[in-house]
C-alpha atoms as one frame of an Amber mdcrd trajectory, in Angstrom:
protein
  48.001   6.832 -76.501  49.483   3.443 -76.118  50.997   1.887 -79.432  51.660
  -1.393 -78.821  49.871  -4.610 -77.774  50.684  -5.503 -73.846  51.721  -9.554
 -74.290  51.277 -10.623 -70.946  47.738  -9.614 -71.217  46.912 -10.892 -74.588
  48.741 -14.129 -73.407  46.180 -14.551 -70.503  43.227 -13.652 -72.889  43.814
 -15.802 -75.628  44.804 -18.396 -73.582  41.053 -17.903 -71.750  39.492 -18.089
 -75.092  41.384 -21.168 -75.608  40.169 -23.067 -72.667  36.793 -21.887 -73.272
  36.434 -22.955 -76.915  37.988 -26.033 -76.226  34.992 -26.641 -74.826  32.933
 -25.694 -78.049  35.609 -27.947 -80.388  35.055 -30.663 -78.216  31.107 -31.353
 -79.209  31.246 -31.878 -82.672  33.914 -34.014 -82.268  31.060 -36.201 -79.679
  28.437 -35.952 -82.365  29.088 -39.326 -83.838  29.085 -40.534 -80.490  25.557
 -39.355 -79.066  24.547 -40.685 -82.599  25.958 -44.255 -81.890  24.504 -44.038
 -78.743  21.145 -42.571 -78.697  20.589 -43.826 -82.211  20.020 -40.021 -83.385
  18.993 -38.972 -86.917  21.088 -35.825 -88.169  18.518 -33.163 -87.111  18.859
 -34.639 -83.706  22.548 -34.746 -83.495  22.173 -31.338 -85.034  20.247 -30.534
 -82.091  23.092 -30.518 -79.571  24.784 -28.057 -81.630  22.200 -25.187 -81.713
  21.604 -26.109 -77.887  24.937 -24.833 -77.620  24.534 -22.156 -80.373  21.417
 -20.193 -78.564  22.247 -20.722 -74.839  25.977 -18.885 -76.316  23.946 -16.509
 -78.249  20.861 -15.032 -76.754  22.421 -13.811 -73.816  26.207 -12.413 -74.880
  24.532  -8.987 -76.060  23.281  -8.662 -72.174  26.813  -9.646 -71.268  27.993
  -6.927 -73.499  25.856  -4.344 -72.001  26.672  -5.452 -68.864  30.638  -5.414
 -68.827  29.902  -1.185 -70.821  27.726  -0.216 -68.154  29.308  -2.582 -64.943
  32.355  -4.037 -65.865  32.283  -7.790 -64.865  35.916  -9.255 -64.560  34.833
 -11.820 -62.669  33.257 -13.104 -66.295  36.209 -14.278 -67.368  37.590 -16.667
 -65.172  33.621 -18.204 -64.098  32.889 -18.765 -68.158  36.167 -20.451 -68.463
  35.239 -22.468 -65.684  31.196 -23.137 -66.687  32.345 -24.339 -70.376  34.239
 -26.958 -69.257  32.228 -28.217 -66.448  29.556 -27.932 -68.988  30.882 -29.542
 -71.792  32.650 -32.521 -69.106  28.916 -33.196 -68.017  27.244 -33.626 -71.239
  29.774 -36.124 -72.175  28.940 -38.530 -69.478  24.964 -37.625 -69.301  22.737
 -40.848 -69.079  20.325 -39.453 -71.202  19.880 -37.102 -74.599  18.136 -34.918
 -72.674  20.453 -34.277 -69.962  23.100 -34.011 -72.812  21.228 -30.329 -74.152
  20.926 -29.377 -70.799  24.681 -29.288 -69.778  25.711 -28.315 -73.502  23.657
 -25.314 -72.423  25.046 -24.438 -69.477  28.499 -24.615 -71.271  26.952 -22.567
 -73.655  26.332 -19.705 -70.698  29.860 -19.963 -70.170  30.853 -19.311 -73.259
  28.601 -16.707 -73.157  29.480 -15.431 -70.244  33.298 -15.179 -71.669  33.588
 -13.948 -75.065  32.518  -9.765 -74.425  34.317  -9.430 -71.524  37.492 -11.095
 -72.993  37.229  -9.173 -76.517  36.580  -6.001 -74.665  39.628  -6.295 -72.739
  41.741  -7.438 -75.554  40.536  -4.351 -77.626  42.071  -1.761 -74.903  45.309
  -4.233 -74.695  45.789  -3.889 -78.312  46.257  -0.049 -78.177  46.648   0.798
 -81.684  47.099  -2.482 -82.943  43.706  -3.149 -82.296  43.106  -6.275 -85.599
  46.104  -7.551 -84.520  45.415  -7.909 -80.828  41.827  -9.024 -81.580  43.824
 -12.027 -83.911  45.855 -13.128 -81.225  42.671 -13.102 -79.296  41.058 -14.833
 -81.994  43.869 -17.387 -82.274  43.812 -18.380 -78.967  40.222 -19.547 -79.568
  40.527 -21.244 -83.210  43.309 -23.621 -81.566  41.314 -23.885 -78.515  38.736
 -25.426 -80.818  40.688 -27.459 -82.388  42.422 -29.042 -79.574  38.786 -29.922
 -78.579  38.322 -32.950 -81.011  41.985 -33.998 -80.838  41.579 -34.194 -76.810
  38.092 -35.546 -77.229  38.102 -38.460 -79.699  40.825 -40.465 -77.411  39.536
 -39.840 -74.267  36.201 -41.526 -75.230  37.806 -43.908 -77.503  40.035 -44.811
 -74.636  37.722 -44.504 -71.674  34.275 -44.514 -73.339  32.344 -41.016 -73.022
  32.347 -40.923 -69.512  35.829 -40.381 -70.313  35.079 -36.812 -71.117  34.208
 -36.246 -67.944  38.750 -35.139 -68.081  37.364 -32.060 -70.566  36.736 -29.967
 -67.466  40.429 -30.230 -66.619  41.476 -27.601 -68.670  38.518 -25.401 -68.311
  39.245 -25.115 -64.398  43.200 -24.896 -64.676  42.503 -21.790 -67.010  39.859
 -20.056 -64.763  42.197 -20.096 -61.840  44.957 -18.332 -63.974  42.866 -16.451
 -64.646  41.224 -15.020 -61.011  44.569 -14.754 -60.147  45.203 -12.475 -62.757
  42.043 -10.515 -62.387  43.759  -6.881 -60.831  46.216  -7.112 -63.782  44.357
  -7.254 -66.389  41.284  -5.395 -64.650  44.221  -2.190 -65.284  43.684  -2.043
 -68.636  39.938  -0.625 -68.212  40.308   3.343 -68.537  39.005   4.804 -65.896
  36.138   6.724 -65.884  37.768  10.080 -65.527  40.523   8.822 -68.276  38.755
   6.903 -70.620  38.879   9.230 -74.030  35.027   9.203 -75.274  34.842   8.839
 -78.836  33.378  11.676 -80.973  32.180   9.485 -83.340  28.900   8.273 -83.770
  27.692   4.604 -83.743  26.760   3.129 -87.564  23.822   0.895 -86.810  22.913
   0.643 -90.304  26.764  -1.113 -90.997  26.810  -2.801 -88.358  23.761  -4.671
 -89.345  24.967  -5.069 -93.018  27.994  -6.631 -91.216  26.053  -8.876 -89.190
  24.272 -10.227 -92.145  28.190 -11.626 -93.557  28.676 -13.014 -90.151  25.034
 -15.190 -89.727  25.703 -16.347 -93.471  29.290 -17.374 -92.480  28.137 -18.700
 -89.509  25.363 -20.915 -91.210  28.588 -22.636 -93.892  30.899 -22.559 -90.880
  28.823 -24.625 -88.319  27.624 -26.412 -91.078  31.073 -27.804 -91.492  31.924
 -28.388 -88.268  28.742 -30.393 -87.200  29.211 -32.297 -90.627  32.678 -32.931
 -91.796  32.931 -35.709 -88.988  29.464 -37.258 -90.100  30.163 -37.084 -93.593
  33.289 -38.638 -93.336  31.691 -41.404 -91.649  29.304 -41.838 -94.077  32.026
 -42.262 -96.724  33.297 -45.088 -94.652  35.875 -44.049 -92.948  36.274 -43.841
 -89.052  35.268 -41.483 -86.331  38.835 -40.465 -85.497  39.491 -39.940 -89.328
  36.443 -37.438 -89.339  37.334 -35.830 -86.799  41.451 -35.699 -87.545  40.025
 -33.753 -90.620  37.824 -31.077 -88.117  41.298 -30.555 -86.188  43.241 -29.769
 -89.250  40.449 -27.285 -90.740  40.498 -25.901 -87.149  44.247 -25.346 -86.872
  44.592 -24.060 -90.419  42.237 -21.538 -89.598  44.376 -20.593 -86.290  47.371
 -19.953 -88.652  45.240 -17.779 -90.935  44.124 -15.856 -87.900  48.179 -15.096
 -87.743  48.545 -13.288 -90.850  44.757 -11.524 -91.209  45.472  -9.531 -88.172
  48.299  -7.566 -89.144  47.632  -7.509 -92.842  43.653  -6.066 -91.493  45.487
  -3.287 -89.791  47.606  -2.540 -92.894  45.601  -2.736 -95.812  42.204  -2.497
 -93.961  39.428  -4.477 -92.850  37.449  -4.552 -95.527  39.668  -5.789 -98.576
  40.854  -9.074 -96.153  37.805  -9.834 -95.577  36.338  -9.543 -99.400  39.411
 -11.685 -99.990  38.816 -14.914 -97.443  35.233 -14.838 -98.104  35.451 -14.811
-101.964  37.758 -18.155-101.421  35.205 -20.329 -98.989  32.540 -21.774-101.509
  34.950 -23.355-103.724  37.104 -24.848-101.257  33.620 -26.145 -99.384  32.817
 -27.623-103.126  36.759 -28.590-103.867  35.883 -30.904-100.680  32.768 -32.520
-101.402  33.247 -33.108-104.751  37.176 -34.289-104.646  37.777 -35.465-101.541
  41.160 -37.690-100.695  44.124 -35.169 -99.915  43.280 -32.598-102.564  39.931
 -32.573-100.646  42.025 -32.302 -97.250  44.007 -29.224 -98.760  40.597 -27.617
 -99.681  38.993 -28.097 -96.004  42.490 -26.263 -94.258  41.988 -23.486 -96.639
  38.141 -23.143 -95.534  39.672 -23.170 -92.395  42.030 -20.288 -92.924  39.520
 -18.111 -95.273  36.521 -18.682 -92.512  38.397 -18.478 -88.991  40.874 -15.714
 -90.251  38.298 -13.693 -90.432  36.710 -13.725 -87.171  39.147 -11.245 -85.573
  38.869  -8.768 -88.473  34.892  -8.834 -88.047  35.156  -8.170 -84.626  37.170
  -5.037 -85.065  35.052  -3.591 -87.346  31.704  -4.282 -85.485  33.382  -2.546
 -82.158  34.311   0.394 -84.809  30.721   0.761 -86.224  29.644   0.760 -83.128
  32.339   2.594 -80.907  29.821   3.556 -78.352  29.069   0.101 -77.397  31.851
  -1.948 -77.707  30.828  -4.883 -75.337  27.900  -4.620 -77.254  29.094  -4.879
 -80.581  31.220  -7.541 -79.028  28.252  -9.482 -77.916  26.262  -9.247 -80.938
  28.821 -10.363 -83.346  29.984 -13.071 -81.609  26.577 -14.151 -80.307  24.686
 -13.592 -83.704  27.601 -15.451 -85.549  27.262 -18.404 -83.131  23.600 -18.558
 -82.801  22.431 -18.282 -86.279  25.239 -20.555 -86.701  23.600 -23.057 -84.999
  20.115 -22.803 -86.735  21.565 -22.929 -89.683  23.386 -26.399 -88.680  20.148
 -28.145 -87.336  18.434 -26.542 -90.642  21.288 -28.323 -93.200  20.471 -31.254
 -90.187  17.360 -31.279 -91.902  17.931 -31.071 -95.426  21.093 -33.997 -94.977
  18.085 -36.453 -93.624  15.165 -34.845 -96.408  17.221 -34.947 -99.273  21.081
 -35.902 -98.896  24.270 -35.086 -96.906  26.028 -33.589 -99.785  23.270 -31.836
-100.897  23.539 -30.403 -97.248  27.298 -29.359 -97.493  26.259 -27.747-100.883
  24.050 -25.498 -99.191  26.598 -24.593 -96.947  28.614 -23.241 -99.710  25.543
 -21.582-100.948  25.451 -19.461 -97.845  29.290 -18.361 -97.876  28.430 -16.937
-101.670  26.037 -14.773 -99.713  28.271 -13.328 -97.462  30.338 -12.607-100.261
  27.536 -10.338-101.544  26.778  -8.403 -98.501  30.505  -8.482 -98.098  30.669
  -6.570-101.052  28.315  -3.718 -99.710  30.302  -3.210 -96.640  31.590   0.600
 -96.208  34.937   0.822 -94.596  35.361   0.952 -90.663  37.447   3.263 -88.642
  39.461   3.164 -86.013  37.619   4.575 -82.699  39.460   6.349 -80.052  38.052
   5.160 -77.121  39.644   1.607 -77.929  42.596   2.915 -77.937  42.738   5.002
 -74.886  45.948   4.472 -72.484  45.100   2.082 -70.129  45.807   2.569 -66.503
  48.752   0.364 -65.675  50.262   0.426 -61.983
């Protein structure tokens, strides 16, 4: 049984996530440009983000089946490649419409990506599974935070066609990463090693689990479509807005640093009942502060929300060790997709009622993953992730 994490591997996963989330960081950071342009209300602008949300979502479970039953290598290098040509497209599109339609097909790419990749970084982990998932993790927090600091110039430079440069990374990635495909395709067991787990799957945790994540998901995205809008609305400019979605974003990376290893020491569960007790103040420290102490709040939502991604993804593929690629998909795609309802839904109470009054909601929802956070059982570790991988 393999102990430690290979590097070389992990270094070509993460940075795959990172190109593809890129990708994802870079749309909110357009928002208040499609607004400016198209003259959208918030639901509207909203709109773009569950566009990418579903067409991410729906289909990562069928991914994750897919890459248990197939394997699908190939996955990895063609999503890195579709999110950026994606996300490049919708920047320059004539037309709203034409906007949600290539923010989909990014969305498929990013779809297409994320089981495959997680997958692959579970077996690459061996035993260190939460802290190869963080790096894994990590690579895609900064890749979505580099979004909006690569963004925001390029159109304020260049205008949104501009963005049309957002592929460039996307593409450079992909063909890393084909040329990489027999390396890391080595770290699949094969089907007369792989170690089959004894252990049976625990739907009824796994769906407990999944109710933290859509909650998270619902604060989360509601930040990220909002903290450049709000700030806007406050006065201040478009780059400011979205200087303060970077920082979150990159907070969160360096949270993602210490959650893995401290996951796989003191466990899953108590990490995560930690971050998530800390996100609804911070999301109300911000609102109702602002200036730097609000700044200092909106990092540490950053590092109590994104930390945590890794360490939910570890224990979904350990309730349900069966189906990795499918526990994979669903956690990722459920967090993401609900994620994006719940954005256009705080879209709608921000033009109803009032923007704050929409943030405020989005700390409501992190106090409800607390409480289902609370119910959690513990996870263990499942053997098949770890089995030795087959390395030439």
């Amino acid at each position: 049984m393999r102990a430690e994490l290979d590097k070389r591997a992990m270094a070509a996963l993460s940075s795959g996530h990172c190109a593809t989330d890129f990708a994802n960081g870079a749309l909110p950071a357009l928002l208040p440009f499609f607004v400016e342009k198209f003259d959208l209300s918030y639901t509207l602008a909203a709109a773009a983000v569950l566009a990418s949300a579903v067409s991410s979502s729906i289909v990562q479970p069928l991914f994750g089946l897919w890459s248990d039953r197939r394997g699908a290598i190939w996955l990895l290098p063609g999503g890195v490649a579709l999110a950026g040509i994606g996300i490049a497209l919708a920047s320059a599109a004539p037309t709203y419409p034409l906007v949600l339609l290539f923010v989909v097909v990014s969305g498929l790419g990013v779809a297409a990506f994320h089981p495959e990749g997680s997958k692959f970084a579970a077996f690459a982990g061996g035993r260190r599974r939460a802290s190869a998932m963080s790096l894994f993790s990590i690579g895609g927090n900064f890749g979505f935070a580099l979004g909006p600091i690569a963004a925001t110039p390029l159109v304020l430079a260049f205008g949104l066609n501009g963005g049309l440069l957002l592929a460039v990374p996307g593409l450079a990635v992909a063909v890393a990463l084909l040329l990489l495909a027999p390396f890391l395709g080595s770290f699949a067991p094969e089907r007369g090693r792989q170690v089959e787990t004894d252990e049976p799957d625990r739907v009824g945790a796994l769906l407990l689990l999944l109710g933290v994540i859509a909650f998270r998901s619902v604060a989360w995205f509601g930040l990220i479509t909002f903290v450049p809008l709000w700030e806007v609305s406050l006065g201040h400019s478009k780059a400011h807005g979205n200087h303060l979605l970077s920082l979150m974003l990159l907070a969160g990376g360096l949270g993602t640093l210490a959650a893995g290893p401290l996951a796989d020491r003191f466990g899953r569960r108590p990490v995560l009942l930690a971050s998530t007790a800390a996100t609804a103040p911070l999301i109300l420290v911000f609102v109702l502060v602002g200036g730097v102490p609000g700044a200092i709040a909106l990092a540490g939502v950053g590092i109590s929300v994104i930390a945590t991604f890794g360490v939910t993804m570890v224990m979904s593929q350990e309730y349900l060790p069966r189906h990795i690629g499918v526990a994979s998909g669903l956690s990722i795609g459920l967090s993401i997709g609900l994620g994006g309802v719940g954005a256009v839904a705080l879209g709608a109470v921000a033009d109803s009622i009032d923007l704050r009054v929409a943030l405020y909601a989005a700390a409501g929802s992190a106090l409800a993953a607390l409480a289902l956070t609370a119910l959690l059982p513990s996870s263990r570790p499942s053997r098949r992730l770890a089995a030795e991988p087959v390395v030439p």
